[in-house]
N, C-alpha and C positions, 0 to 999 in steps of 0.2 A: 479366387485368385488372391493369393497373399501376396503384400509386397513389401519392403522393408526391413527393420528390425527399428526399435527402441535404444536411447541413448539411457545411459545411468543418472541417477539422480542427481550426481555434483554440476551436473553438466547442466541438465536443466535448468537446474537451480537460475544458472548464470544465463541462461536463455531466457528464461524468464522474466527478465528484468528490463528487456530491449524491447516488451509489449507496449501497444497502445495501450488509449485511456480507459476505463474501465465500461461496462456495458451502462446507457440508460436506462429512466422507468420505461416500463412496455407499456404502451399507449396504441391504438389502433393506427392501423400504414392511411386508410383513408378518411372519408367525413361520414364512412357507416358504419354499423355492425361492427367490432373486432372481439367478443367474450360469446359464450355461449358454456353452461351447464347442465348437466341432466339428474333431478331428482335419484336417491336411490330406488323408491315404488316406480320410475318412469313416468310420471303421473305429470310433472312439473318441470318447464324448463325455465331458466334464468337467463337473461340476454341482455348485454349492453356494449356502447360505444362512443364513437366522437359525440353525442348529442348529451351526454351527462346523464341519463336518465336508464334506471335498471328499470327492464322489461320482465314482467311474471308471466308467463305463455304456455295455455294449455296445453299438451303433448299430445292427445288424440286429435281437436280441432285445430292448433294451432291458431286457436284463436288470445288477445292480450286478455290477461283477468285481471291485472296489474301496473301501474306504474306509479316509481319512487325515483323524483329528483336527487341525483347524489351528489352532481355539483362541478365534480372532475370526469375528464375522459376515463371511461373503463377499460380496463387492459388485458382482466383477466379474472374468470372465474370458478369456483369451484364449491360442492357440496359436502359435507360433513357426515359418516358414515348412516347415521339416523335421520339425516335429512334436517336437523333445526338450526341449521347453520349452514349459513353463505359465507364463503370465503370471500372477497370482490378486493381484485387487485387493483389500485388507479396511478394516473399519471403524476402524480402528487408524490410516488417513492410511499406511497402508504398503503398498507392493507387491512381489512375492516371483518370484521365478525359482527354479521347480521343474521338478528333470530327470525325466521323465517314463518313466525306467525305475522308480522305486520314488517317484516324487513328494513328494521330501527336495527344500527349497531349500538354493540354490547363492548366494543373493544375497537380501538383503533390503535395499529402499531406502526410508528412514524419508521423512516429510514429504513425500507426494506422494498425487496425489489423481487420478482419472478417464484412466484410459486411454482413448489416442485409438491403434489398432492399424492398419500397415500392414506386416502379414507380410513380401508378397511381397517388401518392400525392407529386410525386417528392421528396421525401425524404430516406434516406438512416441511420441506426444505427452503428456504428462502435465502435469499444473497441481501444481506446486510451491507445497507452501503458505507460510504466514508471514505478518508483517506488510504487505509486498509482496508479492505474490502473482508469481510467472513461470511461464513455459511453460519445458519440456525436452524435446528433443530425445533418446531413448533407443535402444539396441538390443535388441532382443527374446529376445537370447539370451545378451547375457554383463551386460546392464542398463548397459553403459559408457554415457556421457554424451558426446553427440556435439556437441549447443550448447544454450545456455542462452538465451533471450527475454525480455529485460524488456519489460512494459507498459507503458504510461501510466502519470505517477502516478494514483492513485487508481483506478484501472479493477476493475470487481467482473466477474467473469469468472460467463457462467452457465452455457455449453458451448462447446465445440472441436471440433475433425476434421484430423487429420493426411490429406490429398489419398492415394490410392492410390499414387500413386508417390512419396510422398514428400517431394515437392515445393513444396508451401505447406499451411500451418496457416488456418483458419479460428476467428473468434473474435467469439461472441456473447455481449455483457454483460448485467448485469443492469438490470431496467429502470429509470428514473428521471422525474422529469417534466420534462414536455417543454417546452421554451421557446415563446416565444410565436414566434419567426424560424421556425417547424418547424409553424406553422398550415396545417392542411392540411383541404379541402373534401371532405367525404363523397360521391364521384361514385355516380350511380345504380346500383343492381343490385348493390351489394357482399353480400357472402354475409351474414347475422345476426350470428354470432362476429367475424367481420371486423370489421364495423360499430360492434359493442360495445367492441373493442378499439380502435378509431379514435376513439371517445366517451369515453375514458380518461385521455386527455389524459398520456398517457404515452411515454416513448421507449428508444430502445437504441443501443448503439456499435455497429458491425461491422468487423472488421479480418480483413486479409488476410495472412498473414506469409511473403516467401522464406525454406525452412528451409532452404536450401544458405548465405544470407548473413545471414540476421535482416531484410533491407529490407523496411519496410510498404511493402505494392504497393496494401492498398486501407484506405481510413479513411471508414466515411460513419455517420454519424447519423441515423435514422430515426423515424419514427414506429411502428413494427413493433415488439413485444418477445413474449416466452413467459415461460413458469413456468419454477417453479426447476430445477437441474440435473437432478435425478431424473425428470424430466418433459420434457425436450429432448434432439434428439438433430440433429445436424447429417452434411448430405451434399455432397461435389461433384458434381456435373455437367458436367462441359465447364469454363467459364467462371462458371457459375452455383452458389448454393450454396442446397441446401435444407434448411428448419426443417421438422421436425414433432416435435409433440409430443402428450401427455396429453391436451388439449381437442381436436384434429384443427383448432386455426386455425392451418393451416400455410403455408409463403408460401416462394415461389424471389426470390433474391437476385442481380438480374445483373451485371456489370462494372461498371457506373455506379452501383449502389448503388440501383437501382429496385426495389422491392420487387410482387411479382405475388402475387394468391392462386392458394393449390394446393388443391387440393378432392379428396374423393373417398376419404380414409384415413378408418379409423374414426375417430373421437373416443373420452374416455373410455381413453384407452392407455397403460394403467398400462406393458405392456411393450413393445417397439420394438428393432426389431434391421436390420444394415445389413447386407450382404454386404460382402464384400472388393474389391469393386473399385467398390464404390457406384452399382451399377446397379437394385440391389432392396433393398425396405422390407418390413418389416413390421412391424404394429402389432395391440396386443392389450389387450382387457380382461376381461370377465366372461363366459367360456366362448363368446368370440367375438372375430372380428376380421379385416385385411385384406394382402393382397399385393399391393405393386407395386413394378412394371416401371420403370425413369426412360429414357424413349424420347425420340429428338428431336423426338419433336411432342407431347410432354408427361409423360403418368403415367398406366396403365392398373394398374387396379385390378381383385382378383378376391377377393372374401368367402370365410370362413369361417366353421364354426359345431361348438361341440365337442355333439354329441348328447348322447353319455353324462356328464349333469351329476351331480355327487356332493350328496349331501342334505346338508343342516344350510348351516352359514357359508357366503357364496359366493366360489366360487371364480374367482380372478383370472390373467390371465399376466402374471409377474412380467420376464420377458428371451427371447430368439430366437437362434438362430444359425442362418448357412447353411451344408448340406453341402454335397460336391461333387455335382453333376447339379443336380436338381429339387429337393429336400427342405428344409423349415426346421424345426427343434426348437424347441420352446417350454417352457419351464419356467413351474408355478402355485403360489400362496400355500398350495397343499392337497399340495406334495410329490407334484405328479405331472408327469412326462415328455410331449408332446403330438406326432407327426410329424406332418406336416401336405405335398403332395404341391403340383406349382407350379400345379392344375386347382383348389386351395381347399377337397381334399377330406383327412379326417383317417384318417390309416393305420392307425395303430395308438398308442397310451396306455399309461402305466403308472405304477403308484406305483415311489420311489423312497425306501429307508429301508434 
């Protein structure tokens, strides 16, 4: 179901300026677990959160072989197509390149917020903070700066995705309200959330960016927005690019700027994690959640559910990562490891301390 149309660039421009503040560092939602990485061999995974301390943890035993005090809450992590480098995002607005023989950085780059990782081409997108806020262009292993993207003025940035190849940035603002030129009729049959969201009277930029030249290729204004950054996560597809977030009112974004609902992800997804070549999702919350597939005749979906729940507070999944084969890792707000197999079914658990 499509719904809407796109306003022109002039227009935006000036919608844009009526956003909030811009996004924070990403830090974890709780006092556990919020990062989680996977080796390229599968061999190795990388874990950290509110306790300051990167976790090194075997991938078959899941057991710790590793631990390195960093200091700061972890927010975010990622590996380097050869594996000798950790990307580790923290709440500090810093990001670090660590060699991954004894996991000491090599480089630390102040003022930068949310990586956007695309290994295979050694490249990396990050939201440069500041008074103006910009996108950069990064390499994942020496941190050099390849180009730098100015925005709009005033544009409040609330996620990115650097494309698998490398090749274009995606860029989803924060929401603001919507002009009356941007009225748009609630056709039949729209899902609830959807519909709620449509009743909001609210809107969003979308921007497409070539990172070989900096040329916007796409600028539309919509009636479509999501929660804050902690809560969004953006994908390509072909031509098309998909939102999902925290609430599950998620929506694909085609070359025209038409916005579709996507249906079928949990809701409630505290955590969310992409694969590397952004063909699979998934998404998690309270000792539950879902796997998909991005196919050309849509998004197939396959549940899970973690049995063995821990007593007292409940426990949440905080981040995802895919290994190589079948498998995706999950890290929770309770300091435990979750495998989880591509049938929905859960392998095997562990705490992590």
């Amino acid at each position: 179901m499509k719904i809407g149309r796109s306003l022109g660039c002039g227009v935006a421009l000036l919608l844009a300026l009526t956003s909030v503040d811009p996004a924070q560092a990403r830090r974890p939602r709780w006092n556990g677990l919020g990062a989680i990485a996977v080796s390229p061999d599968g061999r190795t995974i990388a874990v950290g959160g509110a306790n300051r301390t990167l976790y090194v943890v075997d991938a078959e035993s899941l057991t710790v072989t590793g631990r390195h005090w960093h200091g700061a809450q972890i927010g975010a992590l990622a590996f380097n197509a050869d594996g000798t480098r950790l990307v580790l995002e923290d709440e500090t607005s810093s990001v670090l390149l660590l060699e991954t023989e004894g996991y000491t950085a090599v480089r630390t780059i102040g003022n930068t917020d949310f990586i956007a990782p695309a290994p295979q081409v050694d490249r990396m997108a990050v939201l440069l903070t500041g008074r103006q806020p910009r996108l950069a262009l990064l390499s994942m292993t020496d941190g050099s700066t390849v180009r730098e993207f100015a925005l709009p003025e005033g544009f409040r940035v609330l996620a990115h995705t650097l494309s698998p190849d490398g090749a274009r940035i995606a860029v989803l603002s924060q929401e603001f309200d919507r002009p009356e030129e941007l009225a748009t009729e609630e056709p039949d049959g729209l899902p609830q959330g959807h519909a709620r969201l449509l009743q909001r009277n609210k809107a969003s930029r979308f921007l497409v960016i070539d990172a070989a030249t900096g040329e916007l290729l796409r600028d539309h204004t919509f009636w479509y927005s999501s929660q804050g950054a902690y809560s969004t996560t953006l994908a390509f597809h072909g031509e098309d690019v998909i939102v999902f977030n925290y609430s599950g009112v998620n929506a694909r974004i085609d070359a025209e700027g038409n916005v579709a609902v996507l249906e079928g992800l949990q809701g409630f997804a505290y955590g969310r994690g992409l694969s590397t070549d952004h063909s699979r999702i998934v998404t998690g919350g309270l000792a539950a959640g879902s796997l998909g597939r991005l196919t050309p005749d849509g998004l197939s979906v396959v549940p899970f559910n973690v049995t063995n729940r821990l007593r007292g507070w409940p426990e949440y999944f905080a981040d995802f990562a895919f290994a190589p084969g079948d498998l995706v890792y999950g890290v929770t707000s309770s300091f435990r490891i979750i495998r989880i197999n591509e049938g929905g079914h859960v392998t095997a658990e562990a705490p992590v301390y």
